[in-house]
C-alpha positions as CSV (number, residue, x, y, z in Angstrom):
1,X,-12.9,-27.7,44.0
2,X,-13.1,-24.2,43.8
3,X,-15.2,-22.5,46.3
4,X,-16.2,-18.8,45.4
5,X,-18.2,-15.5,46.3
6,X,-19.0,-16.2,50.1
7,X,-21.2,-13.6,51.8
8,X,-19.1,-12.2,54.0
9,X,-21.0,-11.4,56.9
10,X,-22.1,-13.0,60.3
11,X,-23.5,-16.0,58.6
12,X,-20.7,-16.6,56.3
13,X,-17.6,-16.2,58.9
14,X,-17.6,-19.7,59.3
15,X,-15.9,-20.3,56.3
16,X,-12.3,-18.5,57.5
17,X,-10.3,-21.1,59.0
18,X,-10.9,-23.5,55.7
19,X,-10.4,-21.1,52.7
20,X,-7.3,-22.1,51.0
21,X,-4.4,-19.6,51.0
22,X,-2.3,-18.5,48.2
23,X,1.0,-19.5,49.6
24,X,2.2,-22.0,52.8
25,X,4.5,-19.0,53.3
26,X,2.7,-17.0,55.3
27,X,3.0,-14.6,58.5
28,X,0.7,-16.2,61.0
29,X,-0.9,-13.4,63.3
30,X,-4.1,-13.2,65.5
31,X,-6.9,-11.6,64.1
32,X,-7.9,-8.0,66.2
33,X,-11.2,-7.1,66.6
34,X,-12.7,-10.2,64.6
35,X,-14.5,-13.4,65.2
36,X,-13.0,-16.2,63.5
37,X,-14.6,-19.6,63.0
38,X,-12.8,-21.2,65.9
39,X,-14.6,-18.9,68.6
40,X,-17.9,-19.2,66.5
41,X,-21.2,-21.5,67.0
42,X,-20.8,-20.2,71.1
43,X,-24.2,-20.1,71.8
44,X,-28.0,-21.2,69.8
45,X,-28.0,-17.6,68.6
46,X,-24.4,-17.9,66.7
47,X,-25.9,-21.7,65.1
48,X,-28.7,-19.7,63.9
49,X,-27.0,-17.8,61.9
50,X,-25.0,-20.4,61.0
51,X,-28.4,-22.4,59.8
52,X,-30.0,-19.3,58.0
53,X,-26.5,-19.1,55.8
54,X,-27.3,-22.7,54.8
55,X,-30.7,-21.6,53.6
56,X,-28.6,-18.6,51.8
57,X,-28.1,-20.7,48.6
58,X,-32.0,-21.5,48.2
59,X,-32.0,-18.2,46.6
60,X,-30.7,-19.5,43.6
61,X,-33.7,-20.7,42.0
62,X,-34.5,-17.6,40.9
63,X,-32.1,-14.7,41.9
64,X,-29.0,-13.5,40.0
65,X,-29.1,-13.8,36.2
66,X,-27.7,-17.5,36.8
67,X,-30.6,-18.5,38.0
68,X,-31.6,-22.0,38.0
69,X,-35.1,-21.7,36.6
70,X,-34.3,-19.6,33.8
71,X,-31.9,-21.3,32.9
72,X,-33.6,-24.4,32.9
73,X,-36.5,-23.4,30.9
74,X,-33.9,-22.1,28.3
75,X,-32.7,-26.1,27.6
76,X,-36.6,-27.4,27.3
77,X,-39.1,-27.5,24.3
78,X,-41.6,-25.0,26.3
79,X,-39.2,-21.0,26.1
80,X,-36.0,-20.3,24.1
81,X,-33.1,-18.3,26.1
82,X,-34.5,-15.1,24.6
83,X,-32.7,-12.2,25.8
84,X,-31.6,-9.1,24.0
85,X,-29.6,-10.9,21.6
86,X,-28.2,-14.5,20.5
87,X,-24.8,-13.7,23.2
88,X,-26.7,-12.2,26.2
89,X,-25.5,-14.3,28.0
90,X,-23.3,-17.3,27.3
91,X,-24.7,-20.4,29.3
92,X,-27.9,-19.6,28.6
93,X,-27.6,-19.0,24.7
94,X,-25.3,-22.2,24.5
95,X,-27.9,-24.7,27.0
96,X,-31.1,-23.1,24.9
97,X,-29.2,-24.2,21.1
98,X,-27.0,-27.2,22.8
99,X,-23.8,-25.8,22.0
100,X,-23.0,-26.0,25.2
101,X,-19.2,-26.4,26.7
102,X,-17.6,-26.4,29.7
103,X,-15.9,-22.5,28.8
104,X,-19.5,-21.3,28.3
105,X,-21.6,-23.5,31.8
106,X,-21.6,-20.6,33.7
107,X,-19.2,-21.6,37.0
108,X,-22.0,-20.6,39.6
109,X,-24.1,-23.6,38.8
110,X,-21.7,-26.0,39.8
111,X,-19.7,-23.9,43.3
112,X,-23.2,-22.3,44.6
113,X,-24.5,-25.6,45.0
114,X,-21.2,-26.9,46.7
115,X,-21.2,-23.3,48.8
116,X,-24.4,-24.5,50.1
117,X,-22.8,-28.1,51.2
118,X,-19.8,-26.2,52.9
119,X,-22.1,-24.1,54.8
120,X,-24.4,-27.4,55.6
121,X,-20.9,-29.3,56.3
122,X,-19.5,-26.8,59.2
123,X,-23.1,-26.2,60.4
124,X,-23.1,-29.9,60.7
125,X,-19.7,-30.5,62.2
126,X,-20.2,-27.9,64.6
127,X,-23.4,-27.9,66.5
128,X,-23.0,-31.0,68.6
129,X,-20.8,-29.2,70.5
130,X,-22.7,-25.8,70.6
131,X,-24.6,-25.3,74.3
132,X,-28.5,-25.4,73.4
133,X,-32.0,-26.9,73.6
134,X,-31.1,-30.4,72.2
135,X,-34.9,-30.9,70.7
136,X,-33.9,-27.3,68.5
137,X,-30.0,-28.7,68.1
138,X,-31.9,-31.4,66.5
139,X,-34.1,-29.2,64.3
140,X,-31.2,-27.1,63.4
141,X,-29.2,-30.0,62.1
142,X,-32.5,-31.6,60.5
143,X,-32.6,-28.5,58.4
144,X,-28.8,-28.5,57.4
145,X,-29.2,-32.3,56.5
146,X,-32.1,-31.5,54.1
147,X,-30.6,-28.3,52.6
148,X,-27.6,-30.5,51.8
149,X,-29.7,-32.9,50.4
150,X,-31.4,-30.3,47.7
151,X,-27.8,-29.0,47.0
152,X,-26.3,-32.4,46.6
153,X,-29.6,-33.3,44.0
154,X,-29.7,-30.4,42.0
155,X,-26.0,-31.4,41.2
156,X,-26.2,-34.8,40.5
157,X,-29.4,-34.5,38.5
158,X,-27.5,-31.6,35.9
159,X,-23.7,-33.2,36.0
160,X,-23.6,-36.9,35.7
161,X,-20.1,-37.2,38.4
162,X,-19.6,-35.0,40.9
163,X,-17.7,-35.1,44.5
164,X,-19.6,-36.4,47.8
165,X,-18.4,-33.8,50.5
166,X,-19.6,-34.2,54.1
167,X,-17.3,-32.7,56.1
168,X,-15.3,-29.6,55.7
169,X,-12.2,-29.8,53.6
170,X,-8.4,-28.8,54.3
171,X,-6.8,-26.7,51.6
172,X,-4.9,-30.1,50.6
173,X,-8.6,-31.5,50.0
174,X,-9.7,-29.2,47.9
175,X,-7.3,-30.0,45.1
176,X,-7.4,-33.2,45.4
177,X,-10.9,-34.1,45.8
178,X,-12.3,-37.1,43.0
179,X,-16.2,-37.9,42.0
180,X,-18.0,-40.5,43.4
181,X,-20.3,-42.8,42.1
182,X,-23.6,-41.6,41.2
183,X,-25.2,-44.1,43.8
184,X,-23.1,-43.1,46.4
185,X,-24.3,-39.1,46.0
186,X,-28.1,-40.5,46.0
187,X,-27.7,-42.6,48.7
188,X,-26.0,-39.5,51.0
189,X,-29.3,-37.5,49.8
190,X,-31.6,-40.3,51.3
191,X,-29.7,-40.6,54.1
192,X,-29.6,-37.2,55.3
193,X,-33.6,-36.3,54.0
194,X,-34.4,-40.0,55.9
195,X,-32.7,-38.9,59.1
196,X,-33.7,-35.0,59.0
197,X,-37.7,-36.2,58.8
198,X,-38.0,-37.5,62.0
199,X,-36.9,-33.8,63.6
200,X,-38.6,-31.5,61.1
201,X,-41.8,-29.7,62.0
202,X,-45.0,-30.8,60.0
203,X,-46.6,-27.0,60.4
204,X,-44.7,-23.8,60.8
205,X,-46.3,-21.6,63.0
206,X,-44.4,-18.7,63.8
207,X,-45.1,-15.9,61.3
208,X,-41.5,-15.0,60.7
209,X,-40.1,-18.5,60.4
210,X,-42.0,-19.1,57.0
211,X,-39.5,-21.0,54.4
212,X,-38.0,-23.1,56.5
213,X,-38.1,-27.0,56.0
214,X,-40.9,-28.7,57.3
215,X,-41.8,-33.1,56.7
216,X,-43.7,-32.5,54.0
217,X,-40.6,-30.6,51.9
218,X,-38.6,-33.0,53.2
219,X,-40.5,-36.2,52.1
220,X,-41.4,-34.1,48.5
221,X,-38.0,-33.7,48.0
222,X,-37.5,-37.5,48.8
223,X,-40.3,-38.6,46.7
224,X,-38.4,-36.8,43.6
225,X,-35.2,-38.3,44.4
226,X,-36.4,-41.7,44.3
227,X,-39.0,-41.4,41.2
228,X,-35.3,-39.9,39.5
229,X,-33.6,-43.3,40.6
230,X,-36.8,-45.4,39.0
231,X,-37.7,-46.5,42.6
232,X,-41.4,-46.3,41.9
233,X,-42.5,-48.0,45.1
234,X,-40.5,-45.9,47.1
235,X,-41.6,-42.8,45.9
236,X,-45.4,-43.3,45.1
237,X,-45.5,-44.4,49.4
238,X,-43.4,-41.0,50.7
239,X,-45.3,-38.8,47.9
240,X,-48.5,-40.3,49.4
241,X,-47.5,-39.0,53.2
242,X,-47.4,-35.8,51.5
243,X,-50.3,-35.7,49.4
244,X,-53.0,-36.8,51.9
245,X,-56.6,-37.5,50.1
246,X,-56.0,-36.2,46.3
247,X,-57.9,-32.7,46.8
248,X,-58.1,-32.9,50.2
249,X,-56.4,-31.1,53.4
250,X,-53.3,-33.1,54.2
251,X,-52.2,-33.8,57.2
252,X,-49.9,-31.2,57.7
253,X,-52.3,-28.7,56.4
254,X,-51.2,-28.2,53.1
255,X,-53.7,-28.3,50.1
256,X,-54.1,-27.0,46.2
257,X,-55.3,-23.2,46.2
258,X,-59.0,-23.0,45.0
259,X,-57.6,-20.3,42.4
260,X,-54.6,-21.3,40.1
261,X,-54.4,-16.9,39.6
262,X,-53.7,-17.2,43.7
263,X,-50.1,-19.2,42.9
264,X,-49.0,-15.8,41.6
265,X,-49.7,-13.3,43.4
266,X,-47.1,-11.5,45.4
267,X,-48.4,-11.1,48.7
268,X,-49.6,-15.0,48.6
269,X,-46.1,-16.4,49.9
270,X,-45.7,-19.8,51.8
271,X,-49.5,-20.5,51.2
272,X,-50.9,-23.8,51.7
273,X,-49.9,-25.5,48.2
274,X,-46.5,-24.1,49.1
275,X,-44.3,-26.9,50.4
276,X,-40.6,-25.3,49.5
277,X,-40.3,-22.0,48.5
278,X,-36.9,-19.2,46.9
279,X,-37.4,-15.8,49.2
280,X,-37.1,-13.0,47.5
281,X,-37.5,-9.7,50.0
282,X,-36.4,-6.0,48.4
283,X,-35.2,-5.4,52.0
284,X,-31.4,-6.2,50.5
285,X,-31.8,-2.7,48.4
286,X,-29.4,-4.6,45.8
287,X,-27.5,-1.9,43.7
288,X,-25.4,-2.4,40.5
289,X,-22.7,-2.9,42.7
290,X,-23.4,-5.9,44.9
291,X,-25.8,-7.8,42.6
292,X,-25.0,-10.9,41.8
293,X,-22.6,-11.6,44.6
294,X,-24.8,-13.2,47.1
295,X,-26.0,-11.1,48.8
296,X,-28.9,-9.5,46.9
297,X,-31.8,-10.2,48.0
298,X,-34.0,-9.9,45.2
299,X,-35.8,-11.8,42.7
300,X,-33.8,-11.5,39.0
301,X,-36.1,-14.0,37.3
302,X,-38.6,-12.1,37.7
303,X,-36.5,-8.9,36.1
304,X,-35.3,-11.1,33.6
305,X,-39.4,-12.3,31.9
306,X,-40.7,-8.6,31.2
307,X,-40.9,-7.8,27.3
308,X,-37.7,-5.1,26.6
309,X,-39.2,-1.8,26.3
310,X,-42.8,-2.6,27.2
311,X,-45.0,0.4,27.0
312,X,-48.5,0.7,28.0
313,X,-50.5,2.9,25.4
314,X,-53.6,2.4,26.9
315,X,-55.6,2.8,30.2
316,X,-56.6,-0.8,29.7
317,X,-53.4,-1.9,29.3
318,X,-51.9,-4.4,31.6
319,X,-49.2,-2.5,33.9
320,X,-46.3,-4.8,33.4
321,X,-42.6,-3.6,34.5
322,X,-39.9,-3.4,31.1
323,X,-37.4,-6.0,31.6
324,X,-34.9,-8.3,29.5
325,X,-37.0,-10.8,27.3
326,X,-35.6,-13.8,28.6
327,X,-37.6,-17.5,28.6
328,X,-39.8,-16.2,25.5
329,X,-42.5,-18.7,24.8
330,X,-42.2,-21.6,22.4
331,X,-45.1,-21.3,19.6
332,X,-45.2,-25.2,20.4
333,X,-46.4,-24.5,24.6
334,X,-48.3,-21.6,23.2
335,X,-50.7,-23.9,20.9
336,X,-50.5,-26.5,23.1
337,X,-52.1,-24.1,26.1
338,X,-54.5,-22.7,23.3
339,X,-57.9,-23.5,25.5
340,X,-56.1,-24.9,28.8
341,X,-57.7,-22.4,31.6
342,X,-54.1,-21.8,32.9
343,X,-52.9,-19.8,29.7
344,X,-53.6,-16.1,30.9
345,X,-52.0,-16.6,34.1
346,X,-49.0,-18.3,32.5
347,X,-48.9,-16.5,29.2
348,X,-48.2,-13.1,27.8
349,X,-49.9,-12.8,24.4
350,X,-47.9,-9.7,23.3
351,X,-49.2,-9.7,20.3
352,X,-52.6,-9.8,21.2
353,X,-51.8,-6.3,23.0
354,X,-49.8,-5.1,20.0
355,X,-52.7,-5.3,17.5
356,X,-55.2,-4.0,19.7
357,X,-52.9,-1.1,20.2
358,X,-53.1,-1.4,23.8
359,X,-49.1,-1.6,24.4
360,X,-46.0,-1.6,22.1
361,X,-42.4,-3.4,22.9
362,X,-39.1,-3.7,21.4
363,X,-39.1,-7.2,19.6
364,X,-35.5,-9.4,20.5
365,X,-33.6,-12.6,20.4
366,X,-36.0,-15.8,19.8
367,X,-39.1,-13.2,20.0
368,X,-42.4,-15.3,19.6
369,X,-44.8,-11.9,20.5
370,X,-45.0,-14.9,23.6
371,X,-43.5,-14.3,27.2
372,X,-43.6,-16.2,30.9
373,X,-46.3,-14.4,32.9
374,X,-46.5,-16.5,36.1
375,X,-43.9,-14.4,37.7
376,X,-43.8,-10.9,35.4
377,X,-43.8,-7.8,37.6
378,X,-46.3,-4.8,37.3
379,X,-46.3,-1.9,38.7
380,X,-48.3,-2.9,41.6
381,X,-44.7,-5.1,42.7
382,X,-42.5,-2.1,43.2
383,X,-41.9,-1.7,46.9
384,X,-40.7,1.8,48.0
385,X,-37.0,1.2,49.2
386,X,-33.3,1.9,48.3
387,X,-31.4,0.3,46.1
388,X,-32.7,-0.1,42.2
389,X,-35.7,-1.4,42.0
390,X,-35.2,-3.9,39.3
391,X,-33.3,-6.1,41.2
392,X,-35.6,-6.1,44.1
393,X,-38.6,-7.6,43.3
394,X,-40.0,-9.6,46.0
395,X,-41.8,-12.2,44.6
396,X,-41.0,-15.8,46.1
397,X,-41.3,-18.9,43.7
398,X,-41.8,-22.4,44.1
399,X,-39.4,-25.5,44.0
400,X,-41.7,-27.9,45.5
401,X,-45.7,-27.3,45.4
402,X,-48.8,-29.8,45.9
403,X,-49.9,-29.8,42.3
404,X,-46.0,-31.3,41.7
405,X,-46.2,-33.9,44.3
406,X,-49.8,-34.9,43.5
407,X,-48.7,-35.5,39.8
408,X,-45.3,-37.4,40.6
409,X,-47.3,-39.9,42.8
410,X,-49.7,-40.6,39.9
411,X,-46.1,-40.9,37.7
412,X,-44.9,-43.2,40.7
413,X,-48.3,-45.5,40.1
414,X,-47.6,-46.0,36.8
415,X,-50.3,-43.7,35.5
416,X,-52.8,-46.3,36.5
417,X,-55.3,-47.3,39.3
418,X,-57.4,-45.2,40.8
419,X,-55.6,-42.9,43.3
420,X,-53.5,-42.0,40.2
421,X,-56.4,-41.1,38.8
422,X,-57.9,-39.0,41.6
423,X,-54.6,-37.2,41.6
424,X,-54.3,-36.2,38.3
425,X,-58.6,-35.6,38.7
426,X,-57.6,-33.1,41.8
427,X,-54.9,-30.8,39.3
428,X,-57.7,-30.6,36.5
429,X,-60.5,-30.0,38.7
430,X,-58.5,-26.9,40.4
431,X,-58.9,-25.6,36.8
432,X,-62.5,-26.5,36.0
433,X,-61.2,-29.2,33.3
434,X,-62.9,-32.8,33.4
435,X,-61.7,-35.8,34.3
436,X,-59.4,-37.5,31.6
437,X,-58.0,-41.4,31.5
438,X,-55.0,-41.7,33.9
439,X,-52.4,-42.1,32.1
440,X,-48.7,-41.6,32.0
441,X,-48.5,-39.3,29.0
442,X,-52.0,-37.6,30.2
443,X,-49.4,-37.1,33.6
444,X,-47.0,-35.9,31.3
445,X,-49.1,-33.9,29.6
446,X,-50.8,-32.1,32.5
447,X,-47.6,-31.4,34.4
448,X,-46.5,-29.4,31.2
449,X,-49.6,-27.0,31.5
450,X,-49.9,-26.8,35.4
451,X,-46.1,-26.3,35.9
452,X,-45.0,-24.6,32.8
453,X,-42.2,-21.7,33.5
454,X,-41.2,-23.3,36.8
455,X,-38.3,-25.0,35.9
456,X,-39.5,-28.4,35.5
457,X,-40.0,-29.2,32.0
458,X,-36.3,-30.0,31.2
459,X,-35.9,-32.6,33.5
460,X,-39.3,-34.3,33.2
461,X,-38.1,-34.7,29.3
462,X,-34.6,-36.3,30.8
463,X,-36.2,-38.4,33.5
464,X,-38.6,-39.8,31.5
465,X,-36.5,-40.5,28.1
466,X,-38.5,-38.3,25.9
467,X,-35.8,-35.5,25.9
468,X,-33.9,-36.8,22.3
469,X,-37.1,-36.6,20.5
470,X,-38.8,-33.7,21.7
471,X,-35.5,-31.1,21.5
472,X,-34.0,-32.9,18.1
473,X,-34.8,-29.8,16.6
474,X,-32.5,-27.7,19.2
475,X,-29.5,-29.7,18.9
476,X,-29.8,-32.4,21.6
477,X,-28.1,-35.5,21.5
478,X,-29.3,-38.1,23.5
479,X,-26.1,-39.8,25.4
480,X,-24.3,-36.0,26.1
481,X,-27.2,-33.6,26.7
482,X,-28.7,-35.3,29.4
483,X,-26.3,-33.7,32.0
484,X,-23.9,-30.5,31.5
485,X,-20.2,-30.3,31.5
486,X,-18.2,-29.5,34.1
487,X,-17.1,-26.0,34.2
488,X,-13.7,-25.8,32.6
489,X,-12.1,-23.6,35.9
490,X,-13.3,-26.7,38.1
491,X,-11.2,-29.1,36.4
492,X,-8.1,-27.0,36.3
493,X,-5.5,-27.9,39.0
494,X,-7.5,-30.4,40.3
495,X,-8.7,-33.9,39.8
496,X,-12.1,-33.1,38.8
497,X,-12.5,-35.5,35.5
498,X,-14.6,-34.1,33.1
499,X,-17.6,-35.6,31.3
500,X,-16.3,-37.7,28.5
501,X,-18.9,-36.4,26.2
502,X,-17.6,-33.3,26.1
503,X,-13.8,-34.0,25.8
C-alpha cells in the first residue's frame, strides 16, 4: 500500500511516526523544534485539526485534474474525455474509450482515498485519549467514522477488491497488506455511518462550520450504500428519514430549491438541497507550483469544462472563462435534453453562439459544439487574490443533494406505489414538467436529466445493469468494465492482487 503526497502541514503531522522509511538502518535522533505525532492530539484544538485533515480528501470530487467527477463523466454515455487532444491525459482518454489499464488509472484514485482512511484511522485511534468535551469527542469521531465511510465506498464501488484498514499501519503492514472481501468493506461502511448517526448534528448552525457532516449526509450516504448492495428495504426506510414529505421541508430543514438555475450559482453554497458538498475557496492562491499536490484549494473541474479559446464577440455574449474542453457533451444527452427545462443551465450550445456570431472557440478532442455548463466559470467567478486564477475558482459541488436522495428512494420502492410517485412528481415539478407514471426507467430517466454532469451517470449504468448495452459503442465489456484496475505501482512489492480481468 503505497501512501503518497500528504499535506504537510499542522493537519497532516500526524502521519510522521507511521511513514515507512527507506532503510531499517537508520540514525535515530530527536526531532528539534518540531512536533511529531507522539506529542500531537494534546488538547480539542490539536483534534480539530486533526478532523478538518480528514475532511481534506473531500476535495477530490472536483479539484486537481484527477478529479473524480470528471473523470467519471468521461467513462458514461452522457460527455466524452474531451480535452485538447486524444492523450491529454491518460486515465481519462483510456476510462472515456475503455482502453483502460492499470499503467494508464491514474495512482491518485486509488491512495487519495486511502490517504483519507489514514487520516480517519489516527484521528480515530487517537482521540479517546485527547482531554475534551466528550459530547464534541463524540462529534469529532462521528465525523471521522463517516468520512471513512465515503472513502472506503468510493473505493469499493470503482475497484472490485480492495484492503479494509481501520487502524494505522506499521511500515511491515504496508507491504504486506491483502484485500478483503467485498462484504466485509460494506459492512465496515455501515458500521461506521450506523454508529456516527446517532452523534452527528441534524442542522449546522454556525456560519463557518458549513460542510461538515450532519444525519442527513450521513443516512444519504447510507441509503446509497445499501441500494448499491440491492438491500432495497434498507435503503428506501433511511432515504425516507432524509427525504421527509416528497417536496416538503424535512426534518432537518433541508428541501429542493424552488429554482433549478439556484444549484449553480456560486455564492449559493451549502443551501438547503445541499446535504454533502466539495469546498472549493481561492483563499489557497494555488500557483503552478503547488497544484495538484493537496493543497490547492481550488476547484479544477470547473477550469477543466470551459470551451479552449472561448472568445466573446459580442456584448450579448455570455461571459464564460477559456479553459480545457474536457467532459464535452454527448450528441446522445444533448437530444435527449432537447425540451427538458434543465438544458440551459446544464448545457452549453456552442454552436448556437458560433452561428449567431456571438462568440468563437477553438474546436478539440471529441468536440460536439456541446459543453457541461452546471459548473463553467464566467467572469463574474474570478475573485481578486494571489495565486493564478484558473486554479482558484471557488465554486463548491455536490456529492449528495435532495433531488438524488428523493430519486434513489423511488429506485428503492421499486419505481412503484405512490410515495415513489410523489418523489419523482417533487423532481419534475421543481422544473415545471408534469407528472409522468412512476416507473423505474422514468427514475432512470429523470435522474439522467436532473443530475447530468455530476458524476452520477456512470454508476447508475453499473448499479443498475444497463452499463453493457448503453457504452457498447465505447468499448465496454460487461464482466471487466464494471470496476477499474488496480494501479500497476500498488501492486508492486506488495500483495495487492490485481483484478483478474485485466491480467
Amino acid at each position: 500500500m503505497k501512501i503518497k503526497n500528504f499535506k504537510w502541514s499542522c493537519f497532516a503531522i500526524i502521519a510522521v511516526a507511521t511513514m515507512p522509511s527507506c532503510s531499517e538502518d537508520v540514525l535515530d535522533v530527536d526531532p528539534q523544534g518540531s512536533i511529531i505525532e507522539s506529542d500531537y492530539y494534546q488538547n480539542e484544538g490539536e483534534a480539530y485539526s486533526g478532523l478538518i485533515s480528514v475532511y481534506d480528501m473531500l476535495r477530490k470530487h472536483s479539484g486537481g485534474f484527477e478529479n473524480t467527477m470528471a473523470m467519471l463523466n468521461a467513462g458514461s454515455d452522457d460527455f466524452f474525455a474531451g480535452g485538447g487532444n486524444a492523450t491529454d491525459g491518460a486515465g481519462i482518454q483510456s476510462f472515456s474509450n475503455y482502453s483502460i489499464s492499470p499503467s494508464t488509472l491514474p495512482s491518485s484514485f486509488w491512495n487519495d482515498f486511502y490517504q483519507g482512511i489514514f487520516k480517519a484511522n489516527t484521528l480515530l485511534t487517537k482521540l479517546p485519549d485527547v482531554p475534551m468535551d466528550e459530547t464534541v469527542k463524540a462529534r469529532f469521531a462521528a465525523e471521522a467514522m463517516a468520512l471513512r465511510a465515503y472513502y472506503y465506498f468510493e473505493l469499493i464501488t470503482q475497484f472490485k477488491s480492495i484492503p479494509l484498514i481501520t487502524a494505522p499501519l506499521t511500515t511491515e503492514q504496508y507491504y504486506s497488506t491483502t484485500q478483503a472481501e467485498r462484504s466485509a468493506v460494506y459492512a465496515q461502511i455501515e458500521s461506521d455511518l450506523l454508529a456516527a448517526i446517532n452523534n452527528l448534528p441534524g442542522t449546522i448552525t454556525i456560519s463557518n462550520e458549513g460542510g461538515r457532516f450532519t444525519k442527513g449526509a450521513a443516512q444519504g450516504l447510507l441509503g446509497k450504500v445499501y441500494l448499491y448492495q440491492h438491500k432495497n428495504s434498507e435503503a428506501a426506510a433511511i432515504l425516507a428519514e432524509v427525504n421527509g414529505t416528497p417536496g416538503a421541508t424535512n426534518q432537518y430543514g433541508n428541501h429542493l430549491l424552488t429554482n433549478f438555475a439556484d444549484l449553480w450559482d456560486l455564492n449559493n453554497k451549502y443551501n438547503a438541497e445541499s446535504l454533502l458538498e466539495s469546498a472549493h475557496t481561492s483563499a489557497g492562491n494555488t500557483t503552478w507550483d503547488n497544484w495538484g499536490w493537496g493543497s490547492d484549494e481550488g476547484n479544477t473541474f470547473s477550469l477543466m469544462l470551459g470551451p479552449r479559446g472561448y472568445n466573446a464577440i459580442s456584448p450579448t455574449a455570455p461571459h464564460y472563462l477559456s479553459g480545457w474542453s474536457f467532459n464535452t457533451a454527448t450528441l446522445d444527452l444533448v437530444n435527449d435534453m432537447q425540451g427538458d427545462p434543465r438544458f440551459n443551465e446544464t448545457i452549453l450550445d456552442m454552436t448556437a453562439l458560433v452561428t449567431s456570431g456571438q462568440a468563437t472557440y477553438t474546436p478539440a478532442n471529441n468536440d460536439t459544439g456541446y459543453f457541461l455548463k452546471k459548473f463553467m466559470p464566467t467572469t463574474s467567478d474570478i475573485i481578486p487574490g494571489g495565486g493564478v486564477q484558473d486554479l482558484n475558482y471557488a465554486q463548491n459541488t455536490y456529492i449528495i443533494r435532495l433531488a438524488d436522495t428523493y430519486l434513489l428512494e423511488a429506485e428503492a420502492l421499486g419505481g412503484s406505489g405512490p410515495r415513489a410517485q410523489a418523489l419523482l412528481d417533487a423532481v419534475r415539478a421543481r422544473v415545471g414538467l408534469p407528472s409522468v407514471p412512476v416507473s423505474l426507467p422514468a427514475i432512470a430517466h429523470e435522474r439522467r436529466m436532473e443530475l447530468a454532469g455530476e458524476g452520477h451517470r456512470w454508476r447508475d449504468l453499473v448499479r443498475t445493469g444497463q452499463a453493457a448495452s448503453e457504452l457498447a459503442s465505447r468499448g465496454f465489456i460487461a464482466g471487466k468494465h464494471e470496476f477499474w484496475p488496480i494501479p500497476l505501482r500498488e501492486t508492486e512489492n506488495t500483495l495487492i492482487v490485481q483484478d483478474p480481468a485485466y491480467n
